[in-house]
C-alpha positions in Angstrom: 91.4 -61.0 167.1 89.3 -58.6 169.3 88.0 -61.5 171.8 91.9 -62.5 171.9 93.2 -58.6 172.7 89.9 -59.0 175.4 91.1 -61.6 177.3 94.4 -61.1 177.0 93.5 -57.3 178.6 91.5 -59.3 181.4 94.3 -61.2 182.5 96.9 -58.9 182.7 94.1 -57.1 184.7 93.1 -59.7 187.4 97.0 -60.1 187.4 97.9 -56.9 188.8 98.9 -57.4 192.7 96.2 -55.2 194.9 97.6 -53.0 197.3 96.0 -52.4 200.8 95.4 -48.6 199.8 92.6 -47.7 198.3 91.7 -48.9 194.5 89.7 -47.2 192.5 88.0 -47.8 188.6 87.5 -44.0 188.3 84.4 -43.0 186.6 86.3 -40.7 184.4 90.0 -41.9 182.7 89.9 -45.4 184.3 86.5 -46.8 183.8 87.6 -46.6 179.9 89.9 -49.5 180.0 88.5 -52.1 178.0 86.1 -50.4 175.0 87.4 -48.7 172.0 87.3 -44.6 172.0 84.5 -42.9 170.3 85.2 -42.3 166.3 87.1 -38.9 166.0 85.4 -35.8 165.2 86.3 -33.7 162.1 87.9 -31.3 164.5 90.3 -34.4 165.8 90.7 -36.1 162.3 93.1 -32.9 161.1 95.3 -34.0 163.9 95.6 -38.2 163.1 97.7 -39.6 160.9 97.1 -42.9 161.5 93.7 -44.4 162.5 94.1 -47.9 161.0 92.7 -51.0 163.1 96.1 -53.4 162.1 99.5 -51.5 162.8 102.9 -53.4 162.8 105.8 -51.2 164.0 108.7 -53.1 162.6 112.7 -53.0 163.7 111.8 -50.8 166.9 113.6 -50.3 170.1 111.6 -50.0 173.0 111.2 -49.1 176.4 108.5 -51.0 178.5 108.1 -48.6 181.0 109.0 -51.5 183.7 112.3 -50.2 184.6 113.6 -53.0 182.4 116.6 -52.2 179.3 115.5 -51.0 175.8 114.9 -53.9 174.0 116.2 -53.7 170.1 115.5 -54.7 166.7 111.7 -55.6 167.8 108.1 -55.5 165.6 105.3 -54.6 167.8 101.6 -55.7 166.7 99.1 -53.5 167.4 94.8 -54.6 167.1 92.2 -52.3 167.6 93.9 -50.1 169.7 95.8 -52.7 172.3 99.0 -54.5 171.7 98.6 -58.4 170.9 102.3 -59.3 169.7 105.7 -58.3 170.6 108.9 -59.6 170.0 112.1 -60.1 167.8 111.2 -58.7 163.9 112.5 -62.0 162.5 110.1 -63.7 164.4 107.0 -62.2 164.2 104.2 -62.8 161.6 102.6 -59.6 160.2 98.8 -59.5 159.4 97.9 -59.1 156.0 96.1 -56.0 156.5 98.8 -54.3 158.8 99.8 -51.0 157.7 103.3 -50.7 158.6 105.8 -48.1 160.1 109.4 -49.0 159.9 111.3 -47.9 163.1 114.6 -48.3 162.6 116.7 -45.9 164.3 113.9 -44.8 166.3 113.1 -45.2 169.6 108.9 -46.4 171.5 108.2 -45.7 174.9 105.0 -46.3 176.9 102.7 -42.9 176.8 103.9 -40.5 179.4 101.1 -40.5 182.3 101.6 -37.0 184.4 100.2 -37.0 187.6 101.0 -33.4 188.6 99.7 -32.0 185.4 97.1 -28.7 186.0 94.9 -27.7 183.8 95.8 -24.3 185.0 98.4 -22.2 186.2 98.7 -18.9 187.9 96.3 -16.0 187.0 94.8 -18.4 184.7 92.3 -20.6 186.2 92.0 -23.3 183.4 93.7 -23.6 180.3 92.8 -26.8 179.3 92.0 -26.3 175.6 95.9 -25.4 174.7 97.2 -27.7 177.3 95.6 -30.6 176.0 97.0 -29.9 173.0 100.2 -29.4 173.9 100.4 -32.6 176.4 99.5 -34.4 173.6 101.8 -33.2 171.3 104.7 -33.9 173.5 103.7 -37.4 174.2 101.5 -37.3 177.8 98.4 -39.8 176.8 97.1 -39.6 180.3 97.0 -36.8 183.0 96.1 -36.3 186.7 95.7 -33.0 186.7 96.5 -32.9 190.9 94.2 -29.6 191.6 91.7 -28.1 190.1 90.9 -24.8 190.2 88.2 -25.5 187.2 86.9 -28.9 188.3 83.3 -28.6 186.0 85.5 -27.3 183.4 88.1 -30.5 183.7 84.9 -32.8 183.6 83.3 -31.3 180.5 87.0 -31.6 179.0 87.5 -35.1 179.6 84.2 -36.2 178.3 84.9 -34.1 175.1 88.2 -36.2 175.0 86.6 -39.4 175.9 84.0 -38.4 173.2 86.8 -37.7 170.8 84.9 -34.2 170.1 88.5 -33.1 171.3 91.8 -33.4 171.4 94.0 -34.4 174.1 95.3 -37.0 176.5 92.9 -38.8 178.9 92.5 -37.0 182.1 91.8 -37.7 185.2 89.9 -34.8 187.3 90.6 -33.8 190.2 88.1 -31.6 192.9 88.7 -28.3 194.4 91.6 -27.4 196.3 91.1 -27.9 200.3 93.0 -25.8 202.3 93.2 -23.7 205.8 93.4 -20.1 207.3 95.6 -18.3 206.0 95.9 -20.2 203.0 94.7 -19.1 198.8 91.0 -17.4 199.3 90.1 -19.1 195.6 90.7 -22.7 197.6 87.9 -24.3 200.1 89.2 -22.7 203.7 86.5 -25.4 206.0 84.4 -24.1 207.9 82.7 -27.2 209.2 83.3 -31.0 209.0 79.8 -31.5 207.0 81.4 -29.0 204.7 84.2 -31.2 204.0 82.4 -34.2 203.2 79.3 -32.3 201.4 81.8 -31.2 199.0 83.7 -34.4 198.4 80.6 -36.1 198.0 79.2 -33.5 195.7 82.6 -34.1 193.2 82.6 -37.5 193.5 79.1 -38.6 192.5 80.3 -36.3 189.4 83.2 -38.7 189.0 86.3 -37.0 190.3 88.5 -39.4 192.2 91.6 -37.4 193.2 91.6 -34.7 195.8 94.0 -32.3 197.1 95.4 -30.7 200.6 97.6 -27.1 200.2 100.3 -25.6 202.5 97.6 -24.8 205.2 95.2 -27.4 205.8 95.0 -28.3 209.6 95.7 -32.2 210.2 91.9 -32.6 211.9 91.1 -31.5 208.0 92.8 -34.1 206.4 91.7 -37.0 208.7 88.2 -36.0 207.6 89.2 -35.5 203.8 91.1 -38.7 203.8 88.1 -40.6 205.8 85.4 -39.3 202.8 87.5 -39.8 200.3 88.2 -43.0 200.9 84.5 -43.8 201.4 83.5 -42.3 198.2 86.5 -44.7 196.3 88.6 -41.7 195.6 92.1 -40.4 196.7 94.0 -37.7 198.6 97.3 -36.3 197.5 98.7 -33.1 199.2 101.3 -29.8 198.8 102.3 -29.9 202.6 103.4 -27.7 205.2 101.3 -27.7 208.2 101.6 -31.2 208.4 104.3 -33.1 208.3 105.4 -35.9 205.7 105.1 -38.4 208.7 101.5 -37.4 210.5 100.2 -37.4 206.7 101.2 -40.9 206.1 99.5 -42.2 209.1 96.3 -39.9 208.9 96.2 -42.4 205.5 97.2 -40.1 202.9 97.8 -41.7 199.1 101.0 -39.4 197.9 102.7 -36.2 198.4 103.9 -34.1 195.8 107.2 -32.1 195.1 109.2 -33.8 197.3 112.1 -32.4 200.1 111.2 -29.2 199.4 107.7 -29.4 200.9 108.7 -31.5 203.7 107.9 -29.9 206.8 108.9 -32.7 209.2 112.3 -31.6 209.5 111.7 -27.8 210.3 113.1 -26.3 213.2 110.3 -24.0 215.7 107.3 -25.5 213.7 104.2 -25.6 215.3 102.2 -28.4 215.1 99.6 -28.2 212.3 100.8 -24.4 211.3 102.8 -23.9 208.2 105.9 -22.7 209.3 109.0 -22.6 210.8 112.5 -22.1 209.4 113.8 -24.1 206.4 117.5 -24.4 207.0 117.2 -28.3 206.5 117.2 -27.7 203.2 121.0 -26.9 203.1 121.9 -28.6 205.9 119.8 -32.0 206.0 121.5 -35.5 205.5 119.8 -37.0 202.8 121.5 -40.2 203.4 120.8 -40.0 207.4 118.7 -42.1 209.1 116.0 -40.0 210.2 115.4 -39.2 206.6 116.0 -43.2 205.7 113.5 -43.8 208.4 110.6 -41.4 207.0 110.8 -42.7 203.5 110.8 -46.2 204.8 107.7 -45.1 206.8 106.2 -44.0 203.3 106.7 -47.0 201.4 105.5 -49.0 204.3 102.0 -47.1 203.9 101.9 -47.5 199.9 102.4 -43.4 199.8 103.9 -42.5 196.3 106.0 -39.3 195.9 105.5 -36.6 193.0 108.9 -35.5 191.2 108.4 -31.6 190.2 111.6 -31.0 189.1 111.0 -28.6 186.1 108.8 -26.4 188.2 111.8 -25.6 190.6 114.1 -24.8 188.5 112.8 -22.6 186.7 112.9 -20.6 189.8 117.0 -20.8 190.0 118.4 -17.9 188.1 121.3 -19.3 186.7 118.9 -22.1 185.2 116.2 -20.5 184.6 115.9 -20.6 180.5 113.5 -20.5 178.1 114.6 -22.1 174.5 113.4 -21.4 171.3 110.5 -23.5 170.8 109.1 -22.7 174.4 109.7 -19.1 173.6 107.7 -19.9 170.0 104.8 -21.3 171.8 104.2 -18.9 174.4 102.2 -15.8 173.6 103.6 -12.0 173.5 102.3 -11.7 177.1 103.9 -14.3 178.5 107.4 -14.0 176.3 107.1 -10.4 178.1 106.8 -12.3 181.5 109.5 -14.4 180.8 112.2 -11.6 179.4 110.9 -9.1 182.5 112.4 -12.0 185.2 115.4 -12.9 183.2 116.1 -9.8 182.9 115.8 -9.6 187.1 117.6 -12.6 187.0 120.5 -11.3 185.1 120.6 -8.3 187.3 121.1 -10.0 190.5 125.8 -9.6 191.5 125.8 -12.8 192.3 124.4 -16.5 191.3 121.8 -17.8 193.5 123.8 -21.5 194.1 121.6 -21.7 197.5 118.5 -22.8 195.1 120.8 -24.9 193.0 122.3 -26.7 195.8 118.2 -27.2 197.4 117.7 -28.8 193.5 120.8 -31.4 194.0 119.1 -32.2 197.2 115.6 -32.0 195.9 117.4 -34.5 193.5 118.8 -36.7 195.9 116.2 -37.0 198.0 113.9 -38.5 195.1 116.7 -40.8 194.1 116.8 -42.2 197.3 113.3 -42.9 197.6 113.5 -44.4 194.6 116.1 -46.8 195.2 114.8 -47.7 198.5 111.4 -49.1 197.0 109.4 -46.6 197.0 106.9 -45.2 194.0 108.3 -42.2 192.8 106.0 -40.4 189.8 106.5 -37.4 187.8 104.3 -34.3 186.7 105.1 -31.0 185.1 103.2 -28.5 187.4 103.0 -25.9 184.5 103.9 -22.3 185.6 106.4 -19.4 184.4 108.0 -20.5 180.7 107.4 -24.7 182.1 104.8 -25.4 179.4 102.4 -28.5 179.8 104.3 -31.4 177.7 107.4 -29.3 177.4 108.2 -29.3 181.0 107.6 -33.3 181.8 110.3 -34.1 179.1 112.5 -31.5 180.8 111.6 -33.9 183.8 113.2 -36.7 182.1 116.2 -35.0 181.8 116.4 -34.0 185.0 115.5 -37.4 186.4 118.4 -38.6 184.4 120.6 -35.6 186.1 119.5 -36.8 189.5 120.8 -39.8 189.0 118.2 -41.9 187.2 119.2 -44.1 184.1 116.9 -44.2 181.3 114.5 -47.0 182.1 114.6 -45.9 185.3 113.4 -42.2 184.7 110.5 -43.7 181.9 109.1 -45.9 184.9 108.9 -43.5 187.0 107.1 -41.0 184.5 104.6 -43.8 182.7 104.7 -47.1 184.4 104.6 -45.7 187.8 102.1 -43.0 187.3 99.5 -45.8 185.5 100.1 -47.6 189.2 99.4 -44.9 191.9 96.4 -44.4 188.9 95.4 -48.2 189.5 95.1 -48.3 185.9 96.6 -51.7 184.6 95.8 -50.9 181.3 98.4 -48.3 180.6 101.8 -46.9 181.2 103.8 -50.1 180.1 104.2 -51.7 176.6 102.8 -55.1 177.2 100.8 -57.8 175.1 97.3 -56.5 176.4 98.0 -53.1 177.5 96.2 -49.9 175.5 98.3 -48.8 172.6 99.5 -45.1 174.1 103.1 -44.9 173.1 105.6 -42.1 171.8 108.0 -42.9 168.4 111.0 -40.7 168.7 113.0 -39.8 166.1 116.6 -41.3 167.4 117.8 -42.8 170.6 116.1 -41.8 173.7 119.1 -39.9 175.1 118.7 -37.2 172.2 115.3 -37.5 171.3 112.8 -36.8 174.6 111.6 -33.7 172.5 111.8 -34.7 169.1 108.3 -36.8 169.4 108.1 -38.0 165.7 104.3 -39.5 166.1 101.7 -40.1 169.5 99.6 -42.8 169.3 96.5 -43.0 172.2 94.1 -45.6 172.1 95.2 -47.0 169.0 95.6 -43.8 167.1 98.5 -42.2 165.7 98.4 -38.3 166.3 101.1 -36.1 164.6 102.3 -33.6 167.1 104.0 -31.3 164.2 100.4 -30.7 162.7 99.6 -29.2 166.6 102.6 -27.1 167.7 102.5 -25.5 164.5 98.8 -24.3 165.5 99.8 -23.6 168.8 102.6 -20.8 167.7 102.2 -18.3 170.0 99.0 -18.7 171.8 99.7 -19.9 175.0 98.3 -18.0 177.0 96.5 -14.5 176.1 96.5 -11.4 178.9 92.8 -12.2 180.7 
């Protein structure tokens, strides 16, 4: 049975159409497609509930992260970690030695991949201990983690995880943060264009693939980050402001993240390769115009996937800016005092701030219409305020679904997707072949994004109750 899950895992690799963009086997997350993970630790054992090598999830409805409709009353055969049989129950032999999980009334989709998911977020430079955890727990197998500012930290994290010293979802690093003058002093402000490339260099031969460009970076910047980058078989992704949506995407760019509202190309008395200018687009832009048409189209045409942040921004609109109970559980007395100080701002302001809710239909829109146009929309958390890692990319899916989205629809564009702009074949869908990182909810998908019954990653079954009762109210101490 393993040489069969082997070959079946090589074909539906050499299977996978190549794009002209770069691909990459990163030397992290993606070089571990096709050998088993390291035997747990002690310290990950407490966490598994199921480690068996034969596991037959019986009368299941899944979602195959293709975009394609829940498929029902279906047993899914899982071998040392990969799926090798799917199909109707009543059709499907189960091994002898299966141990098996009866689904019915419960829902399986692929393992959430994030691709905007820090391991750090404001005044605290890495976190990645408890987010780990709590990724994990809420059903994100794999990260990108879009940023660093902790990128030796990241590495030595995802080799404890590959090692399974730790628990967590696979991650993929990323390097420093480049930006320019006038941008965050803790990011690289060049000074030189050996700089540039000494640094990427330096990150990559330690196996960081992914790269990022903030607000300020100056477009000659980026043509040199994107041209040693690309030489060292890694990736650029970018927060813009200085440059435009359009001069990124022929400078070669791979994806820009949080959508409309860090487009800059429709900004009136911007200068060219400065961050600024005025933002009334926002509110008065024609999503459905052609100018806008024409820019996506220009996107997908250069293979440039987009980032969905949706949580992140609205947790800045007052009038949807809420905490519930089990965020409010999780989050330590520092942070709950965080929280309570800006509601309390929030609820002091005369009147509702509907400009920033109106930017989010937009924001919405926007997406959707990239979407639907062809292009590779993905999804990431971008942890800050009361957005926890894991807690915020299922509030993603429910705002995908606001914006438009139908289910299969919003899980493609937050596992399927993500595993593509990733180049890893070997994850994000449910497929005879793939690796074995899936979710079990506890009822149909349209109630259940947080009620994650079970996470399985590479063939093991973690039980997310056993973490988030840990977690209670540690994340994240005053530093």
């Amino acid at each position: 049975m393993r040489y069969f899950t082997l070959i079946l895992l090589l074909a539906t690799v050499l299977s996978c159409k190549q794009s002209d963009k770069v691909q990459f086997i990163s030397l992290n997350s993606q070089a571990r497609l096709t050998y088993k993970q390291s035997e747990p630790s002690p310290d990950v054992l407490k966490y598994i509930k199921y480690q068996n090598n034969s596991i037959a999830l019986t009368n299941a409805t899944f979602y195959d992260g293709k975009g394609n409709p829940p498929k029902e009353n279906q047993t899914l055969i899982v071998e040392n970690g990969h799926f090798v049989s799917i199909g109707k129950t009543s059709k499907i032999a189960i091994p002898e030695e299966a141990v098996v999980i009866d689904l019915k009334g419960k829902t399986v989709i692929p393992g959430i991949v994030g691709v905007h998911n820090h391991l750090h977020i404001p005044r605290f430079p890495f976190i990645g201990e408890l987010a780990s955890k709590l990724y994990l727990a809420s059903g994100v197998t794999t990260i990108q983690t879009c940023g660093s500012a902790a990128p030796q930290q990241e590495i030595e994290l995802a080799k404890r995880i590959e090692e399974g010293k730790y628990i967590g979802p696979d991650i993929v690093t990323s390097g420093p943060y480049f930006t320019g003058k006038g941008g965050n002093p803790n990011m690289i402000i060049p000074e030189s264009e050996s700089q540039i490339r000494d640094t990427i260099q330096y990150w990559a031969q330690k196996g960081v693939r992914w790269f990022k460009v903030y607000r300020n970076t100056t477009p000659e910047d980026l043509e040199i980050i994107i041209n040693e980058a690309h030489k060292q078989n890694a990736k650029v992704t970018g927060h813009l402001c200085s440059i435009t949506f359009e001069e990124a995407v022929h400078l070669g760019i791979d994806g820009i993240e949080h959508g409309l509202n860090s487009t800059s190309d429709f900004r009136n008395n911007k200068t060219h390769g400065v961050c600024n200018g005025s933002r009334e687009y926002m509110d008065e832009l024609k999503i459905e115009s052609d100018e806008v048409k024409s820019l996506q189209e220009l996107m997908i045409k250069n293979d440039v996937f987009l980032t969905s942040t949706l949580a992140i921004y609205e947790a800045s609109i007052p009038e949807r800016a809420f905490a519930d109970q089990r965020t409010l559980a999780m989050m330590s007395p520092y942070l709950v005092s965080q929280y309570q100080e800006r509601r309390r701002n929030y609820d002091l302001r005369k009147s509702i701030d509907s400009i920033r809710v109106k930017r989010l239909k937009r924001i919405m829109e926007f997406e959707h219409q990239f979407y639907k146009l062809g292009g590779t929309l993905t999804a990431g958390v971008d942890a800050g305020r009361h957005v926890l890692p894991g807690f915020g990319d299922q509030r993603n899916f429910e705002l995908l679904k606001e914006a438009g989205f139908n289910n299969q629809e919003a899980l493609k564009i937050m596992t399927g997707n993500g595993a593509k702009v990733l180049s890893n074949s070997a994850i994000g869908t449910i497929d005879i072949g793939k690796k074995a990182n899936f979710v079990i909810l506890k009822g149909p998908i349209e109630n259940s994004i947080r009620h994650v019954e079970l996470v399985f990653k590479n063939g093991f079954g973690y039980d997310p109750l056993s973490i988030l009762t840990e977690l209670k109210g540690k994340f994240i101490e005053e530093q």
